[in-house]
PQR file of N, CA, C, O and H, with PARSE charges and radii, in Angstrom:
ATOM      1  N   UNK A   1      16.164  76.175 -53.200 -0.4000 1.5000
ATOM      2  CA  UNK A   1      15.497  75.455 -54.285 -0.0000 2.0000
ATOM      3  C   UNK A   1      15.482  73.961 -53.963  0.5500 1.7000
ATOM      4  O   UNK A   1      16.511  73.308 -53.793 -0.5500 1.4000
ATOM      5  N   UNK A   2      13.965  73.355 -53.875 -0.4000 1.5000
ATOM      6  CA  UNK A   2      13.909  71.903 -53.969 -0.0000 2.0000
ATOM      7  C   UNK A   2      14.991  70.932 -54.644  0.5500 1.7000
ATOM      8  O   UNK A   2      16.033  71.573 -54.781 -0.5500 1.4000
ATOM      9  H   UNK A   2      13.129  73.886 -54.013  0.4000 1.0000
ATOM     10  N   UNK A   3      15.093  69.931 -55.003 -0.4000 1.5000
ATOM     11  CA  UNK A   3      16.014  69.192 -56.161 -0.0000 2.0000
ATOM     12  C   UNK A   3      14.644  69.111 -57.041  0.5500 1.7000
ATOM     13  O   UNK A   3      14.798  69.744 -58.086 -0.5500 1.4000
ATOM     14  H   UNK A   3      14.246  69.411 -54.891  0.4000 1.0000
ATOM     15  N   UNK A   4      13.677  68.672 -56.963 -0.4000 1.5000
ATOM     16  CA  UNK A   4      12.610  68.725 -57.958 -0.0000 2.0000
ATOM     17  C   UNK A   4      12.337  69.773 -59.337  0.5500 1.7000
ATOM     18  O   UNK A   4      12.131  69.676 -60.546 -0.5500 1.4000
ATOM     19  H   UNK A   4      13.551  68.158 -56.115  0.4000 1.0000
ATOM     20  N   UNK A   5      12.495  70.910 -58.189 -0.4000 1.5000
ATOM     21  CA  UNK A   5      12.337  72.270 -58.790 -0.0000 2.0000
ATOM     22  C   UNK A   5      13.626  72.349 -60.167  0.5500 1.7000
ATOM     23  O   UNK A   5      13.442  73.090 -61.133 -0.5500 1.4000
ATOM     24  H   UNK A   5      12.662  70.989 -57.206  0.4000 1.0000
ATOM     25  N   UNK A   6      14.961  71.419 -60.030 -0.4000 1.5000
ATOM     26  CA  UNK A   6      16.126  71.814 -60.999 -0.0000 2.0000
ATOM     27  C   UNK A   6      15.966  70.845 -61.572  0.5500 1.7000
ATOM     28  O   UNK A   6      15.923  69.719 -61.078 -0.5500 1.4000
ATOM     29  H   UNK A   6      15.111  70.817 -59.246  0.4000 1.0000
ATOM     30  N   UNK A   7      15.800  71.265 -63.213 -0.4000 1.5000
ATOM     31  CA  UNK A   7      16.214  70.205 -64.170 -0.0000 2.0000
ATOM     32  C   UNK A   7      16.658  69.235 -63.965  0.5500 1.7000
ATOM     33  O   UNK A   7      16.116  68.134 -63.867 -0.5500 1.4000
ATOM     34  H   UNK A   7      15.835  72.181 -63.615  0.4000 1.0000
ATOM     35  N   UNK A   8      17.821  69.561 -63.864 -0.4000 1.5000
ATOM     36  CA  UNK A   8      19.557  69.118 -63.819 -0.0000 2.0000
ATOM     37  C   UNK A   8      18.911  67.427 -62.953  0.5500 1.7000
ATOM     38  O   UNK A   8      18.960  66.378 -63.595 -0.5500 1.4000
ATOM     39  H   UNK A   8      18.262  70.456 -63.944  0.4000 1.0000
ATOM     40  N   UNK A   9      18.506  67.449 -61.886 -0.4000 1.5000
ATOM     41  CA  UNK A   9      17.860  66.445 -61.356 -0.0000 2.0000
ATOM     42  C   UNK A   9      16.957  65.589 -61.581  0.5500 1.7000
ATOM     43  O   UNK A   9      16.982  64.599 -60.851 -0.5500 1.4000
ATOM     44  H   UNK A   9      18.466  68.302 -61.364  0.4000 1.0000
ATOM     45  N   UNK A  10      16.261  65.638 -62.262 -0.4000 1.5000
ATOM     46  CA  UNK A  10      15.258  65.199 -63.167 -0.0000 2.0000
ATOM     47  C   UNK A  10      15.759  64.167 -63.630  0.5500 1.7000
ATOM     48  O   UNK A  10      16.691  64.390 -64.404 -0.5500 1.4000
ATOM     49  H   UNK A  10      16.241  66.443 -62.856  0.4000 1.0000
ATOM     50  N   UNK A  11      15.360  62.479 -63.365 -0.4000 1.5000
ATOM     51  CA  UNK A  11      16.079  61.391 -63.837 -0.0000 2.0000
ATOM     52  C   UNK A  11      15.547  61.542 -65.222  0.5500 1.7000
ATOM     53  O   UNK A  11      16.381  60.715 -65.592 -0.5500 1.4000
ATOM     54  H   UNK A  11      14.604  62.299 -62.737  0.4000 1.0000
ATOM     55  N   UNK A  12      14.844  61.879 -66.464 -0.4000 1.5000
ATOM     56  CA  UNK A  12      14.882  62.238 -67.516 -0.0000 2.0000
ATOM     57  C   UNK A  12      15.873  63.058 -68.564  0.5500 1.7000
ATOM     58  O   UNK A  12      16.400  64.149 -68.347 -0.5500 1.4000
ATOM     59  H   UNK A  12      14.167  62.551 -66.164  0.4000 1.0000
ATOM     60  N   UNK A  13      15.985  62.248 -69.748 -0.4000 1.5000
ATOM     61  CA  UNK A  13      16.935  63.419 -70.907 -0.0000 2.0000
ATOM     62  C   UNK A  13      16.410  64.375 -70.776  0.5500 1.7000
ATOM     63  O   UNK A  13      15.404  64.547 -70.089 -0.5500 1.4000
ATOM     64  H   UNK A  13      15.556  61.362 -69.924  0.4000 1.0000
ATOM     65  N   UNK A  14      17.205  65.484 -71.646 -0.4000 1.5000
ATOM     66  CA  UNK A  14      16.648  66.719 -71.935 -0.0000 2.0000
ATOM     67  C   UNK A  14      15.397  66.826 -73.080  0.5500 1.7000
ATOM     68  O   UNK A  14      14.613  67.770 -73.183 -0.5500 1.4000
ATOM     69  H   UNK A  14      18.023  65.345 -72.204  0.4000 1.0000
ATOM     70  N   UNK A  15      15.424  65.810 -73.767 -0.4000 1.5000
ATOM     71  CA  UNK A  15      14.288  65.879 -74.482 -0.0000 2.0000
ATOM     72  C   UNK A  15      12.870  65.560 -74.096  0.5500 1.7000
ATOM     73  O   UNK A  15      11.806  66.129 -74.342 -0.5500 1.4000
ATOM     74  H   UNK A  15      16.061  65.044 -73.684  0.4000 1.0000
ATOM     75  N   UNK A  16      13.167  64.517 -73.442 -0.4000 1.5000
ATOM     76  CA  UNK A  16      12.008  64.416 -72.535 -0.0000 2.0000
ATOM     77  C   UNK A  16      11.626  65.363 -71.870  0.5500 1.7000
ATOM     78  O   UNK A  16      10.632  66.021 -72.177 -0.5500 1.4000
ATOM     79  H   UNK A  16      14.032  64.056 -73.243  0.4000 1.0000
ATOM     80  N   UNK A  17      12.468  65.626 -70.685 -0.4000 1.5000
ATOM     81  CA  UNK A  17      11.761  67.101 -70.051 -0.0000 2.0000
ATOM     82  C   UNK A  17      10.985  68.132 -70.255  0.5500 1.7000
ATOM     83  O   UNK A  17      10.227  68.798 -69.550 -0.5500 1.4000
ATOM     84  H   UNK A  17      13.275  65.092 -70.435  0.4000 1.0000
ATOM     85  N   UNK A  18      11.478  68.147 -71.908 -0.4000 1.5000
ATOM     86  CA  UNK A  18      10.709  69.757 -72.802 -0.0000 2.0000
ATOM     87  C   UNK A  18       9.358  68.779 -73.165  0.5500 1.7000
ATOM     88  O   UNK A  18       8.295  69.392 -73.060 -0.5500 1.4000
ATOM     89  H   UNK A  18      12.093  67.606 -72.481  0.4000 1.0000
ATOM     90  N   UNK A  19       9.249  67.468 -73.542 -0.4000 1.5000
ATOM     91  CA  UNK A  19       8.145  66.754 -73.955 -0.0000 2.0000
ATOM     92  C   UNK A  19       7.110  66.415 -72.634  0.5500 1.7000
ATOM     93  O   UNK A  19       5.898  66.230 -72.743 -0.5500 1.4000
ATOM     94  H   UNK A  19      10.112  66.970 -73.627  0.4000 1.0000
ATOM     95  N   UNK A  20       7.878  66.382 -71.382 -0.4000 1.5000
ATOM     96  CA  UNK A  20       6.607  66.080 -70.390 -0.0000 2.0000
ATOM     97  C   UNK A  20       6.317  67.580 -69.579  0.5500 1.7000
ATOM     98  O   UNK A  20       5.503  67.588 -68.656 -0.5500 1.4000
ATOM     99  H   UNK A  20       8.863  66.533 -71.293  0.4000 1.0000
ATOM    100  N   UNK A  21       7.138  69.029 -70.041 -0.4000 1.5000
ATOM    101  CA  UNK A  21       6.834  70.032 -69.546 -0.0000 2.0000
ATOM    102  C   UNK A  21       5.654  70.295 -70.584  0.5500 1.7000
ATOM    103  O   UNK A  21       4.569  70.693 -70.159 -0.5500 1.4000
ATOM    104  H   UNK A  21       7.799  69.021 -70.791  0.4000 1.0000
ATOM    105  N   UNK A  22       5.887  70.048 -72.105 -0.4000 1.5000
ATOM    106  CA  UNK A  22       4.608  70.183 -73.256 -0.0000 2.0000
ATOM    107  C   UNK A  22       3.506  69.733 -72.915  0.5500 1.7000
ATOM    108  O   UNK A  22       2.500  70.292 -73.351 -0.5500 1.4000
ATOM    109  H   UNK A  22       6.768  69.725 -72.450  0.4000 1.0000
ATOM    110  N   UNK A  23       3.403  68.762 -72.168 -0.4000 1.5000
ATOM    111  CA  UNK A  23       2.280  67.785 -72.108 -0.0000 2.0000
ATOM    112  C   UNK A  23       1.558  68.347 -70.744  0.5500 1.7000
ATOM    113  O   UNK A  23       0.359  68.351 -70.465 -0.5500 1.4000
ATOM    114  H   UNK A  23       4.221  68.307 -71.814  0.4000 1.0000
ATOM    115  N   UNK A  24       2.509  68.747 -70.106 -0.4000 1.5000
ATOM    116  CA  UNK A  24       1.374  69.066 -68.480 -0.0000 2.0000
ATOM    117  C   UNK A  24       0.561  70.495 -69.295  0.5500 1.7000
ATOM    118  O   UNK A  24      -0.634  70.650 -69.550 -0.5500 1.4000
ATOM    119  H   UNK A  24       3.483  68.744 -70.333  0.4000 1.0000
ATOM    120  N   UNK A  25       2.091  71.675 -69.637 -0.4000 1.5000
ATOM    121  CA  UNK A  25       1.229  72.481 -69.987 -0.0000 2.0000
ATOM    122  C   UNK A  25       0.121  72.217 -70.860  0.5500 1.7000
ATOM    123  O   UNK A  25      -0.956  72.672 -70.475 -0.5500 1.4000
ATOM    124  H   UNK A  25       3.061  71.549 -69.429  0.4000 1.0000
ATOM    125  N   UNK A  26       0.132  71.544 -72.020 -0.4000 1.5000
ATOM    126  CA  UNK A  26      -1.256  71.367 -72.571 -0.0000 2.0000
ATOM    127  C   UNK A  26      -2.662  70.851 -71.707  0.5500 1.7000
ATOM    128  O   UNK A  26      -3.818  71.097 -72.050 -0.5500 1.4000
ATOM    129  H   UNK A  26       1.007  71.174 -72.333  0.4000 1.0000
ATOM    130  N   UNK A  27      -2.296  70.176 -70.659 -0.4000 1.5000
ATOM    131  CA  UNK A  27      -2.850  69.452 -69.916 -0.0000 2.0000
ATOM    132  C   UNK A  27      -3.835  70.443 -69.125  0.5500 1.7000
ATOM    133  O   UNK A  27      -5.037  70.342 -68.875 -0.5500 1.4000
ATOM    134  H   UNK A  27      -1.357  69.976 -70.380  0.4000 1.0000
ATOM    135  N   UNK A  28      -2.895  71.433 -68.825 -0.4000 1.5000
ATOM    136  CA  UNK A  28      -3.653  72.245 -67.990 -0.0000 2.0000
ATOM    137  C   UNK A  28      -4.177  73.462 -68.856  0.5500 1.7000
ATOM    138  O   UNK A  28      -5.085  74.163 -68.410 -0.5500 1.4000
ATOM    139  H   UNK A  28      -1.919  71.514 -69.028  0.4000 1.0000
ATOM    140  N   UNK A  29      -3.734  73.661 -69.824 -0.4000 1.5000
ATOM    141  CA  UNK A  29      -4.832  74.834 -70.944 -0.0000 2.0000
ATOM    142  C   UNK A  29      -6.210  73.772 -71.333  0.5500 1.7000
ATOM    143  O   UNK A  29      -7.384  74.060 -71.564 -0.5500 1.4000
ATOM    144  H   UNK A  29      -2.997  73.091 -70.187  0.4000 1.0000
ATOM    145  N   UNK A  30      -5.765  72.944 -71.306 -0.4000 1.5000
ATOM    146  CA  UNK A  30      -7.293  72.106 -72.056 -0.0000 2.0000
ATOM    147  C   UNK A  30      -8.153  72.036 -70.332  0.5500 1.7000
ATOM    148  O   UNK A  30      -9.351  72.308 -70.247 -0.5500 1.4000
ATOM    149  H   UNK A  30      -4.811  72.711 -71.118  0.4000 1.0000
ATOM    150  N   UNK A  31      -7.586  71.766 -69.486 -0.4000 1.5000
ATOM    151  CA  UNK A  31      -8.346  71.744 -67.854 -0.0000 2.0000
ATOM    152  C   UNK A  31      -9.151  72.838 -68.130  0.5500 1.7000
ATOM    153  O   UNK A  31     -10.367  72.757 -68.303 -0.5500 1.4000
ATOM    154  H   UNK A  31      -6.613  71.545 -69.554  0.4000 1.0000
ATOM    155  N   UNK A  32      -8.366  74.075 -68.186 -0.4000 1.5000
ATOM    156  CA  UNK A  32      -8.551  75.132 -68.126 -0.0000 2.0000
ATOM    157  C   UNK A  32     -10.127  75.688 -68.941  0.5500 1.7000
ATOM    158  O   UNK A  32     -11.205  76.226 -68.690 -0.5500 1.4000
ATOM    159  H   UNK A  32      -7.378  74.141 -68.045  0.4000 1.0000
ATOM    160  N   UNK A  33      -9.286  75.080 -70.105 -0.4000 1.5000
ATOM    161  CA  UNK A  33     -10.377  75.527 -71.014 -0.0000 2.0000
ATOM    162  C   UNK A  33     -11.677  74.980 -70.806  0.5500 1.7000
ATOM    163  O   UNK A  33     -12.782  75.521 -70.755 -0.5500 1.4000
ATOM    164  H   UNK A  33      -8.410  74.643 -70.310  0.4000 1.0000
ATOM    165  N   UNK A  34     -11.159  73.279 -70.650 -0.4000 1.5000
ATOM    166  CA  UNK A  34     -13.101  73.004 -70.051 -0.0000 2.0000
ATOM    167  C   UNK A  34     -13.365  73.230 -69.161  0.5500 1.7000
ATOM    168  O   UNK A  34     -14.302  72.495 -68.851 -0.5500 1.4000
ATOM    169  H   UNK A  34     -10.262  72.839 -70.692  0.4000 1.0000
ATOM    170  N   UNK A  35     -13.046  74.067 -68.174 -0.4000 1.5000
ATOM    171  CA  UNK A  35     -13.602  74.215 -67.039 -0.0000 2.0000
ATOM    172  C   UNK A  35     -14.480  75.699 -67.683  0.5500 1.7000
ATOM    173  O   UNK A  35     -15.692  75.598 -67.870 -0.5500 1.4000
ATOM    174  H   UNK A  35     -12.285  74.664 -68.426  0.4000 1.0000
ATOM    175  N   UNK A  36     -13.999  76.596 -67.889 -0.4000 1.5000
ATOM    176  CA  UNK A  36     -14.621  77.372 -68.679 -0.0000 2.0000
ATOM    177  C   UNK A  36     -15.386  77.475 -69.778  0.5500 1.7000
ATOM    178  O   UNK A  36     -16.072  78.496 -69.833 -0.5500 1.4000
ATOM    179  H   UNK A  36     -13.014  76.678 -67.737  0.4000 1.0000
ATOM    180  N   UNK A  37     -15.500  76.432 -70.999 -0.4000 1.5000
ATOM    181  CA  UNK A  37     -16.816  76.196 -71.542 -0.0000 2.0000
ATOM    182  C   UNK A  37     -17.477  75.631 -70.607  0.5500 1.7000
ATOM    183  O   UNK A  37     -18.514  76.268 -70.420 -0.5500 1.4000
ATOM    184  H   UNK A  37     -14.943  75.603 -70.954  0.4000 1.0000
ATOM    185  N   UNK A  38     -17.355  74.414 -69.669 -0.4000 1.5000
ATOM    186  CA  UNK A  38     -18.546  73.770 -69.206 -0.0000 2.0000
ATOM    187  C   UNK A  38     -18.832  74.306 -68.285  0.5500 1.7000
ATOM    188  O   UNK A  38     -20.027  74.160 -68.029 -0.5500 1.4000
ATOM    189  H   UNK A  38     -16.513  73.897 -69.821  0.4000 1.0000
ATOM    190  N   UNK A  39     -18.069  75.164 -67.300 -0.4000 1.5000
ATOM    191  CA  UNK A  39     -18.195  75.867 -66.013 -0.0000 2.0000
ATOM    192  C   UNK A  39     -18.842  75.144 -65.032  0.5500 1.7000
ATOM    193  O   UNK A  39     -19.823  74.401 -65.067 -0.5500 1.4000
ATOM    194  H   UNK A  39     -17.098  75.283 -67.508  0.4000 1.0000
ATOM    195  N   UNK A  40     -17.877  75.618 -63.876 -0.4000 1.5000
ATOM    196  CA  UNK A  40     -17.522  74.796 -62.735 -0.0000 2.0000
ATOM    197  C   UNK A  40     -18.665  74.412 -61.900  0.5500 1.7000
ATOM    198  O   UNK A  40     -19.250  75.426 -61.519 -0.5500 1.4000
ATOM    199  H   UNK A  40     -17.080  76.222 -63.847  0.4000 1.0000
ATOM    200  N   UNK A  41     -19.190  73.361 -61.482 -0.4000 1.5000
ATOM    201  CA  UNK A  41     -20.519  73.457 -60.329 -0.0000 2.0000
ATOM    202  C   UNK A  41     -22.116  74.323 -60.765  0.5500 1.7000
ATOM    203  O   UNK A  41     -23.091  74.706 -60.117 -0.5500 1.4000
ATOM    204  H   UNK A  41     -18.715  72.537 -61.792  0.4000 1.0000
ATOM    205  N   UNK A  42     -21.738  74.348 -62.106 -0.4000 1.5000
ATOM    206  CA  UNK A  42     -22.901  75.045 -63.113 -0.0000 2.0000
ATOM    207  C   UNK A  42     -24.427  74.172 -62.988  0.5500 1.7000
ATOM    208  O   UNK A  42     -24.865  73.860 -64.096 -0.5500 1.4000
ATOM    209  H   UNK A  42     -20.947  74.037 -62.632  0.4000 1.0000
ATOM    210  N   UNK A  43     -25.231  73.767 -61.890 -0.4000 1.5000
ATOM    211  CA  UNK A  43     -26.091  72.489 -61.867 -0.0000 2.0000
ATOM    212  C   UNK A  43     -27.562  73.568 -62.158  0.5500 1.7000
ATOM    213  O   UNK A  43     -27.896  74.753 -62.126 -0.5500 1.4000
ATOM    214  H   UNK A  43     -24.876  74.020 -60.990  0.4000 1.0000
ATOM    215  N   UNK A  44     -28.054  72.312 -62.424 -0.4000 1.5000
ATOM    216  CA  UNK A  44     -30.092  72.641 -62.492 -0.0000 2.0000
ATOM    217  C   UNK A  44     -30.399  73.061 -61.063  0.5500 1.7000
ATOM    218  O   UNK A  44     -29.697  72.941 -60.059 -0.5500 1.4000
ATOM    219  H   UNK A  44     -27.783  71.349 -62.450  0.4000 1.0000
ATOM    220  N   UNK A  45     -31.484  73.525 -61.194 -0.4000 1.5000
ATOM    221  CA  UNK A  45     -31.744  73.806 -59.440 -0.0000 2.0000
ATOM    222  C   UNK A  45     -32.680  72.567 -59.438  0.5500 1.7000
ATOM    223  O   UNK A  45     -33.717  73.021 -58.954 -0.5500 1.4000
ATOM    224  H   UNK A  45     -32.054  73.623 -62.009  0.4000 1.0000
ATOM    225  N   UNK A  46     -32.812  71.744 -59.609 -0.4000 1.5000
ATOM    226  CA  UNK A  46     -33.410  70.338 -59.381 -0.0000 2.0000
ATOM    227  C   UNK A  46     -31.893  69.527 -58.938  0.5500 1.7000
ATOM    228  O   UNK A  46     -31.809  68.771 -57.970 -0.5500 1.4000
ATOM    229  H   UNK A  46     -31.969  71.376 -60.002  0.4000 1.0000
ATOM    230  N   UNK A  47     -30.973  69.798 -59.682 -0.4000 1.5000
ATOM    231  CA  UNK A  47     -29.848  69.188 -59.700 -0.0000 2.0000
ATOM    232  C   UNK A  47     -29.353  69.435 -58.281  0.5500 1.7000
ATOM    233  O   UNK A  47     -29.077  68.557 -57.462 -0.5500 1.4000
ATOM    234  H   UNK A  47     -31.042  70.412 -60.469  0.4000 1.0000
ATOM    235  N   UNK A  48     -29.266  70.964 -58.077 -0.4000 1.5000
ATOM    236  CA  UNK A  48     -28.715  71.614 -56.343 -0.0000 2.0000
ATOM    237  C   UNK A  48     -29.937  70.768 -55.343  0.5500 1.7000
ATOM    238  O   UNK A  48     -29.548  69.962 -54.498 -0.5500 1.4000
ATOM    239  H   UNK A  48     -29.490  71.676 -58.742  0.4000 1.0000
ATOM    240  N   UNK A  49     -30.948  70.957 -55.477 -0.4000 1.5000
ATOM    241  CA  UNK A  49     -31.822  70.460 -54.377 -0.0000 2.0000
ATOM    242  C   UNK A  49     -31.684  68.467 -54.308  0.5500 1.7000
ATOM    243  O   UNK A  49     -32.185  67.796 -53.405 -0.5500 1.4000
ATOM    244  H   UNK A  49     -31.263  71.612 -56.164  0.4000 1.0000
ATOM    245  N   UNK A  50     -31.064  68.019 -55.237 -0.4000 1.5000
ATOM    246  CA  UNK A  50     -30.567  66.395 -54.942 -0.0000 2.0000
ATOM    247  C   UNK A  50     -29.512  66.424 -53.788  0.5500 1.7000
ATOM    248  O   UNK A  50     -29.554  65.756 -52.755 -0.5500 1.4000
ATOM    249  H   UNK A  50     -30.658  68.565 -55.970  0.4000 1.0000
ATOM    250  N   UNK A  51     -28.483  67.398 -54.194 -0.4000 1.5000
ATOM    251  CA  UNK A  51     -27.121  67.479 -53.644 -0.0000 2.0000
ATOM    252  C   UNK A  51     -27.685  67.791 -52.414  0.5500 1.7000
ATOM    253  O   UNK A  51     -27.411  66.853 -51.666 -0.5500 1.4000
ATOM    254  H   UNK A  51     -28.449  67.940 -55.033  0.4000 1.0000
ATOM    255  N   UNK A  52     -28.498  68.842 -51.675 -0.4000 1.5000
ATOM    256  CA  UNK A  52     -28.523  69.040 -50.830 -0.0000 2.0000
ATOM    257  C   UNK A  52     -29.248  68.140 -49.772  0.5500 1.7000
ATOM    258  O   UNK A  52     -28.835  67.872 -48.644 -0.5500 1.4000
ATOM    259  H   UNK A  52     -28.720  69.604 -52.283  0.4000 1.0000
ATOM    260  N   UNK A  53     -30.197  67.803 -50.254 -0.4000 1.5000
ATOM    261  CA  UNK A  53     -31.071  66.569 -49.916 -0.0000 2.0000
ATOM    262  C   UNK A  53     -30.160  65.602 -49.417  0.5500 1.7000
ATOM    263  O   UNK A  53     -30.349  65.118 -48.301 -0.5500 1.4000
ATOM    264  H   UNK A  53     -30.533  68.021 -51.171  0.4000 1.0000
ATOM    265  N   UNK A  54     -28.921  65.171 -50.313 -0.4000 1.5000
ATOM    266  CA  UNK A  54     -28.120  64.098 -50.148 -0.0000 2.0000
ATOM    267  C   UNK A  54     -27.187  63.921 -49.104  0.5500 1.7000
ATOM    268  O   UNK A  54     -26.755  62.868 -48.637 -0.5500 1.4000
ATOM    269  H   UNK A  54     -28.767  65.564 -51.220  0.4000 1.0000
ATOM    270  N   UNK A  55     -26.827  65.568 -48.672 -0.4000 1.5000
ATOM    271  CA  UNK A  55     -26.375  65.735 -47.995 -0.0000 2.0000
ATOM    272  C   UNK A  55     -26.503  66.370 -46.829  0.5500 1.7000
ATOM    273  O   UNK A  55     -25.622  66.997 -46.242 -0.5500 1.4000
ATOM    274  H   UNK A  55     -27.178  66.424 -49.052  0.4000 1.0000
ATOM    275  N   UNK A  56     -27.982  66.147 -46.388 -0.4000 1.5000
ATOM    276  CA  UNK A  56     -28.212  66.348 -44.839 -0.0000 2.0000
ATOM    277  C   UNK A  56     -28.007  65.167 -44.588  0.5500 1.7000
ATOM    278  O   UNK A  56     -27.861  64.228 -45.371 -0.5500 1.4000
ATOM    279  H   UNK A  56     -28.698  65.637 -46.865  0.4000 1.0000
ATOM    280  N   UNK A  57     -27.985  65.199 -42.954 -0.4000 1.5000
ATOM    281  CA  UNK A  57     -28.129  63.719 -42.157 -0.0000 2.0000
ATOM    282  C   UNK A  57     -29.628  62.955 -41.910  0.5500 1.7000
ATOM    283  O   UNK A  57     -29.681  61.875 -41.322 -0.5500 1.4000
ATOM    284  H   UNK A  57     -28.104  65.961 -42.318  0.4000 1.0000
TER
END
């Protein structure tokens, strides 16, 4: 096990810890979630043919 990986190491109280473990997890259900209403790389096909355009040489 890392030292990262253990609490115990964590220059933070214990209260904190449970408050910045709350916060990532929310962090990443709300990621989550907009990635799934707005869905990922979802473009116009006017939109794809810029990108591609843009990215020949």
């Amino acid at each position: 096990m890392r030292d990262d990986e253990n609490p115990q190491n964590l220059p933070f109280p214990p209260e904190a810890q449970s408050l910045l473990m709350r916060s990532a997890i929310a962090a990443a259900l709300a990621s989550k979630r907009l990635a799934e209403e707005k869905g990922v790389f979802r473009l116009t096909p006017s939109e794809w043919a810029e990108l591609e355009a843009s990215s020949r040489p």
